[in-house]
Phi, psi and omega in degrees: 000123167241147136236151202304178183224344179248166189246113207247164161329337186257014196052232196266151178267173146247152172218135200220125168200143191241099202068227177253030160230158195250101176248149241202090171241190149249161192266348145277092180110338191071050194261121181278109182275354194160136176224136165222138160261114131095048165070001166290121156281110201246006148196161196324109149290154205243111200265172198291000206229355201218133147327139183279136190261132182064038175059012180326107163074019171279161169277115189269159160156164351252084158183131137329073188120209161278135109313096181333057161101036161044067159203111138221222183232145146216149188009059174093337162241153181289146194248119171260080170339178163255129183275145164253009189221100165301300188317341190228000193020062190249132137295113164246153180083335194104222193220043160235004209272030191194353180285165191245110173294143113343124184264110135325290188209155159188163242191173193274308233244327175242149170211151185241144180246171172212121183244152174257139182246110207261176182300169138165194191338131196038000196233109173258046208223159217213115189232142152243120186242156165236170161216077161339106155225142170270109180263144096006129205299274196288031165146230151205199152215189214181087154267084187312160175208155180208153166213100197319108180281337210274143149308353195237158171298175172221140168269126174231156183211167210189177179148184188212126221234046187303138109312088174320125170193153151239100159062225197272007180311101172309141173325305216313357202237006161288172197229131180217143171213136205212095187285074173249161168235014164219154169211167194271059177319150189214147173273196197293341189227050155051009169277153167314127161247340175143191173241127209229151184264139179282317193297142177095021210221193154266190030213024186252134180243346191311330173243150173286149171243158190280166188303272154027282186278006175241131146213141205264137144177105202207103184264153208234137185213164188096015197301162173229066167343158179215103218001073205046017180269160157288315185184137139193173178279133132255175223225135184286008177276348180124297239283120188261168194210124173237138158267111154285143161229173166278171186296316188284005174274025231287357181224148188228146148255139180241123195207125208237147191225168176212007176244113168228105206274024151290347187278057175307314180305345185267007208051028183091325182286096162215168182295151135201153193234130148274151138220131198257113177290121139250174186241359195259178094296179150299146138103001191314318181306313199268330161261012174077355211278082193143325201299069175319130176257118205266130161315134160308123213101323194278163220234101189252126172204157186188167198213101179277198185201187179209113171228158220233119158236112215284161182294135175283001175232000000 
């Protein structure tokens, strides 16, 4: 384990590793800067000098996605978020994705970042949120953990925002496959319309499809694991990447770009795909759908992963 002594867009880096793999986050935002196994890269790096593109590797809390127009009720009054997506005039992400984490505890092989979330614009609620992260032989894994400080219960929700890839594999020639049987119609500024059976549909992901052929920003409910994975890539060379979640993780968003302005060798143009463990929907501060309601005191935690299975040829 080092940790950095400057201070990057991304705060202090950390570098944590197992075996041969090497993972590379930051104190801003709790940010996943870059993950490799055996020197593959199995997510977008991010450089010490450069800003997360697209939310590249953030930490969500304590909600995940949207809000609708930043606007909901608790006990009867209206709650005005600060909208953060102008274009869409969405609360987007939660409220830490610009926060500076705390080095809690770190190890050659871990590290816990820790944030204080304070009252402030819609949110009257007083939070400590964390994140474990591990690196791992075969990847990594990343246990949230929030703890109500407030006198009142508080609603918290979580995710993450990974970027994806194995190695020098363009995305667009990747294979993504996600054993969902609902996904989230969503209107022109990506809020709930309700929930849908993917058959029959583009948004059925249950056989794989190539990257290519998708565009995406979707979130999927109903999982069915498949030896605990949620979604994954595979590579035409064989070698595959799965996202694990815990049970209580009940939503993955799949959100495919075809502009990456970090690809200088692409001339800026390339696919890239998240896939996002949430514990949420979109808009959940307004339908609950996800939403924990935490006691004063009480202690919420859960954990997803990343595992790397190497090409067999």
């Amino acid at each position: 384990m080092s940790v950095g002594d400057r201070y990057t867009p991304t705060g202090r880096r950390i570098r944590l590793t197992a075996e041969d793999t090497e993972l590379r986050i930051g104190t801003v935002g709790a940010v996943i800067a870059g993950l490799e196994v055996g020197g593959v890269a199995l997510t977008e790096p991010i450089a010490e000098d450069a800003r997360p593109a697209y939310c590249n590797g953030i930490h969500l809390a304590p909600w995940p996605n949207r809000v609708r127009d930043g606007l909901w009720e608790h006990d009867g009054r209206a709650q005005q978020l600060d909208i953060t997506e102008p274009e869409r005039r969405n609360a987007l992400h939660g409220l830490v994705q610009f926060a500076e984490f705390e080095i809690r505890h770190s190890d050659d092989r871990s590290a816990i970042l820790g944030a204080y979330i304070p009252p402030q614009h819609g949110w009257p609620f007083s939070l400590d949120v964390e994140v474990e992260y591990r690196a791992e032989p075969e990847g990594l894994s990343a246990t949230h953990r929030a703890r109500n400080l407030s006198a009142v219960p508080a609603p918290y929700a979580t995710g993450a925002h990974p970027y994806l890839r194995i190695g020098a594999h363009d995305v667009a020639d990747l294979r993504i496959t996600v054993p969902a049987e609902q996904y989230l119609d969503v209107d022109d500024r990506l809020n709930p319309l309700g929930v849908e059976q993917v058959a029959g549909t583009r948004f059925d992901l249950r056989e794989s499809r190539v990257i290519r052929e998708l565009d995406l920003d979707t979130a999927y409910a109903a999982l069915t694991p498949v030896d605990g994975a949620v979604a994954w890539l595979d590579a035409p060379d064989g070698a595959r990447l799965s996202l694990i979640q815990d049970a209580d993780w009940r939503f993955t968003q799949v959100f495919t770009t075809t502009i990456w302005p970090d690809a200088a060798a692409a001339g800026g143009l390339r696919t890239a795909v998240a896939v996002e463990p949430m514990t949420a929907l979109p808009d959940a501060l307004n339908t609950g759908e996800g939403i924990a309601w935490l006691e004063p005191g009480e202690l919420w935690e859960g954990s997803w992963a990343l595992r790397y299975e190497r090409s067999p040829r």
